[in-house]
Steps between C-alpha positions, in 0.01 A plus 500: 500500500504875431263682272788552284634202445120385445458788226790369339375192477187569313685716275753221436217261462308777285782559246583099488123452388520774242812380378339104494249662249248241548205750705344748363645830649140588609500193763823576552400875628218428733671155611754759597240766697364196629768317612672847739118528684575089552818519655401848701737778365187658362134552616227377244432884403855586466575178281211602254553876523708480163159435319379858635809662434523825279754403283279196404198690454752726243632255329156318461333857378805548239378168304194643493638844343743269289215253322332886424796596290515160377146374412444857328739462219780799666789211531424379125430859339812648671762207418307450152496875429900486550604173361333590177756824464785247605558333147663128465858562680621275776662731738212779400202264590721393792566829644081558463401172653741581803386812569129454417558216770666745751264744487150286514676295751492811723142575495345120433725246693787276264252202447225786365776658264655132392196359430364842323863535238557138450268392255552837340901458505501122352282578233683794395848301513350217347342776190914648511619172445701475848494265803237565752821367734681768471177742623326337770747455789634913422095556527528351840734631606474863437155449659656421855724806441222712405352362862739761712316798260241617718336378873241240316761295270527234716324415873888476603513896484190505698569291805873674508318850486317398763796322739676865402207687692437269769905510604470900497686550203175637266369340182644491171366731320261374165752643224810439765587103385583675114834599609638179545211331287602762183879327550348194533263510113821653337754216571284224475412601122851591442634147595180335333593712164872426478519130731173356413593380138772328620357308760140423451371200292372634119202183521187532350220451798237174453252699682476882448210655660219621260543833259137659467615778331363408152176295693202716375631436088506122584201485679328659217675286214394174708188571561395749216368771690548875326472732804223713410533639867358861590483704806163719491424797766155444649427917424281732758143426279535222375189276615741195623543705806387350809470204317636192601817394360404192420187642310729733331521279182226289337615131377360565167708859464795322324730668843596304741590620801811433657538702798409857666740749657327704744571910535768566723586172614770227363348203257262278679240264424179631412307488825278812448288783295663676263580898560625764274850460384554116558635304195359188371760286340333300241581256159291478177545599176524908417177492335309400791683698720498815333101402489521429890728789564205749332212373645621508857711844490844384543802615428791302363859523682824411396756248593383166483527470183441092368749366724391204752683645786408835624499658903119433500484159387708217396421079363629168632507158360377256748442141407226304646676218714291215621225468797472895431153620480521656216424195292194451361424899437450630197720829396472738209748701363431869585275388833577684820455289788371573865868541616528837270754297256441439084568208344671564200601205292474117596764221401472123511790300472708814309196613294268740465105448606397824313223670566274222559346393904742264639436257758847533731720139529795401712805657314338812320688797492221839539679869451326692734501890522424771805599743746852391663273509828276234365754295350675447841192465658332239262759307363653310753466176650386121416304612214712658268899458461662827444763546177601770569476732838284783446747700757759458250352560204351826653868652521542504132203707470624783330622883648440577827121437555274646807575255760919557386468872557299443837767279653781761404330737706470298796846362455623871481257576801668273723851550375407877608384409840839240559756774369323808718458236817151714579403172599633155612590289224212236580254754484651598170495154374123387609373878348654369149385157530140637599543736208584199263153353603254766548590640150462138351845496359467154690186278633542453846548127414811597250633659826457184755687311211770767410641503877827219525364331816777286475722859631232586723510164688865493468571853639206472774627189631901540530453848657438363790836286472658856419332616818606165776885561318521811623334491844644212568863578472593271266525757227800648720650115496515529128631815449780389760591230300481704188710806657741176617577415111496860363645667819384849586763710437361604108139569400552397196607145613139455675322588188685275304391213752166604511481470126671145501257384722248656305622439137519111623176455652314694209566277270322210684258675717235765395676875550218583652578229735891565534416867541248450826744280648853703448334827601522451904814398437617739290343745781622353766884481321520854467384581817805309658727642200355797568415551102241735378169294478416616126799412319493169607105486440616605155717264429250217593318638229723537272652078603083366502487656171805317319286168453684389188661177509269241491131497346340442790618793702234733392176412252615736270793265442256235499286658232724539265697142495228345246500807264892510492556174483757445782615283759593533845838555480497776213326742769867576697697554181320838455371535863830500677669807342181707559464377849879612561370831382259485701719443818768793395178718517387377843834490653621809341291745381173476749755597790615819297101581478383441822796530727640195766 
């Protein structure tokens, strides 16, 4: 048996097992690497070299970059910032959400946009008296549209940048997907805005994810807590300097403190002396501040005003679940533990302990208060259940805080390094995830858990596949068989096959899956057609991207089923008109861009 007709198999048997549904697509992906060093088309380094590959290492540094822009508040202060200009009209807050999507899409991934708008989106439908229906698939969507914007939209654009290179043709260049990705945005909202009242279901969602917007009011209704929140500048004589922070504040000062932010650097736990020019963030009463704020030379800043949720510091509500080990201690309202948080109020079963010691039982519900850094750090795990996550609460912060206006810069940094090609584009993606971290705009442990290992294992382990297809031979089979249907007399005709085979399998099979495996093919069909290589790289783009017709085809179409309120077969009746824009684009405008 030939190596050819062996690759084939394992792709068959590959695409059969994603299709069955029943593995994850992780097992599936090293099964695969595993299974071509088994049968001998690939050496053991070869069959793991996709784990080492650069366009992994890109794709795994641009999570990194994306949970910066995310965990910072830019996503929610840039989308909230707009949406509030929008007013209540359909095809206004429609238009917004679509593009909003686009664009964030671009820089964060779909699944970072969708999950980012959503909540935002159904609440304001929901406040405008519409269906949340008739929002969430168009938010979708416009989100794989907004994918062909730049390089980084999707890891599809990445791996055919790369196949463009490697077959001699050069690299896309970063802005160089907007000219059929621009197309792309424009006619998907335009069919959304005039098609999608007609077809999509006006139902009322049972579960619609969680609107924080209005948290800090409730939180302080619930648990009567006023605020009383100020931000005081540690000044160049005042005697708390080189002081620990800790020490800064005595327990019988009527302050409490609630967290330090050192000179120079991003908020952070207090884990140090205190210099010139850092602010204490602290809670009391005025007159005991302003008593605190004279004795110890300080200087009072703006912009925290009473509000629960600022960029220094933030609250939970945890609720003591049983075995934890917090039963048994004894909390006061207004005591700052050893983890740097506050407790703030106390509830048992709905009602306030007041100011009194309280010995913790299964089922009390503490709000706690500190530095977002302490809050992830301290709050989860078996002893205390979680209300609300602090990583979403932090994005309604609001304006555009420290850490917001740090990861801008980076994000612009590497944008700037991508669009000038100065350096390779993995080097420009690990300098902006190393950015991200070394300016705290995310704890290295925010990084390991932003990164979608579920792609990384998934790209790493079918590249090899990619790699035995095309050494093999068997990618040369295919595109016989392929140029056999279409015939090779017209261009056009191939690119219209490739995207059947492509619009079919995407709707089943990860596109980052159906991309790795059409791309040899693709290759190898226009080397026999003699076809330009990037035009038909293109349009494999364009055909992975155009995911629309059933909810499992991408997670973004996934996401937004339970929100919207819609069933499997309400995902075509919108989908299929913008995927047949999408194919008139691939099959006719990419070849008058880059030429056959």
């Amino acid at each position: 048996m030939s190596d050819a007709t062996v690759s084939l198999i394992v792709l068959a048997v590959v695409v059969v097992v994603f299709v069955w549904n029943r593995l994850p697509v992780e097992i599936v992906a090293l099964g695969t690497a595993l299974t071509l060093y088994a049968v001998g088309l690939l050496e053991i380094d070869e069959a793991l070299a996709g784990f080492g590959d650069p366009v992994v290492i890109f794709l795994a540094s641009l999570f990194v970059v994306s949970a910066g822009l995310d965990s910072s508040g830019v996503t929610t202060w840039a989308s909230s910032r707009l949406m509030e200009r929008v007013g209540t009209g359909r095809r206004r807050l429609l238009l917004l959400a679509m593009a909003m999507s686009a664009l964030l899409t671009a820089f964060i991934t779909l699944n970072g946009a969708v999950a980012a708008l959503l909540p935002m989106v159904v609440a304001m439908a929901v406040r405008s008296g519409q269906s949340p229906s008739q929002l969430a698939m168009p938010l979708a969507f416009a989100g794989s549209a907004g994918s062909l914007l730049i390089l980084t939209g999707t890891p599809v654009n990445v791996i055919v940048s790369d196949a463009s290179a490697d077959a001699g043709a050069g690299a896309f260049g970063f802005f160089e997907f907007a000219l059929v990705g621009v197309p792309l945005v424009a006619g998907t909202v335009v069919i959304a805005l005039y098609l999608g009242p007609r077809v999509l279901p006006a139902t009322v969602p049972r579960h619609a994810p969680p609107d924080l917007g209005d948290h800090a009011r409730l939180l302080i209704e619930q648990y009567a807590v006023d605020g009383n929140l100020y931000r005081l500048r540690v000044r160049e004589h005042s005697p708390l300097v080189g002081t620990g922070a800790d020490d800064a504040v005595p327990l019988d000062a009527g302050v409490t403190l609630v967290g330090v932010r050192h000179r120079g650097r991003a908020p952070r736990p207090e884990d140090g002396v205190l210099a010139a020019d850092d602010v204490l963030v602290v809670r009391g009463d005025a007159g005991p501040v302003n008593e605190f704020m004279a004795r110890h030379h300080l200087a009072a800043l703006g912009g925290s005003g009473d509000g629960l949720l600022t960029h220094e510091v933030g609250v939970a509500e945890i609720v003591i679940p049983p075995r934890s080990r917090l039963i048994g201690e004894v909390v006061v309202p207004g005591m700052r533990r050893s983890t740097g948080l506050v407790v703030l109020a106390v509830h048992r079963l709905g009602r306030d302990r007041g100011r009194e010691p309280t010995t913790l039982e299964v089922g009390d519900t503490l709000l706690v208060e500190g530095t977002w850094d302490a809050l992830d750090q301290n709050i989860h795990g078996q002893d205390a259940l979680v209300v609300d996550s602090p990583d979403l609460l932090r994005r309604q912060a609001p304006g555009l805080g420290p850490r917001g206006r740090l990861a801008l810069a980076v994000l612009a940094g590497m944008v700037l390094l991508l669009a000038l090609g100065v350096v390779p584009a993995v080097v420009a993606g690990l300098l902006g995830a190393l950015a991200m971290v070394l300016l705290r705009v995310v704890r290295i442990e925010q990084a390991y858990r932003s990164i979608s290992w579920t792609t990384v294992v998934l790209i790493g382990g079918l590249i090899p596949l990619s790699t035995a297809i095309q050494d093999s031979g068997a990618a040369e089979q295919i595109a016989d068989v392929l140029i056999g249907i279409v015939g090779d007399g017209s261009p056009h005709l191939l690119l219209l096959g490739i995207f059947v085979l492509i619009g079919l399998l995407g709707q089943i099979v990860s596109n980052t899956a159906t991309a790795l495996i059409v791309v040899p093919v693709a290759l190898a069909a226009a080397a026999e057609t003699g076809v330009a290589v990037q035009p038909v790289l293109m349009l494999v783009t364009v055909a992975a991207a155009a995911s629309f017709l059933t909810p499992i085809a991408t997670p973004g179409n996934m996401m937004v089923m339970g929100p919207g309120g819609y069933r499997f077969g309400d995902y075509w009746k919108l989908g299929l008109p913008i995927m047949g824009w999408f194919l008139l684009v691939g099959v006719f405008l990419v070849p008058v861009i880059w030429r056959f």
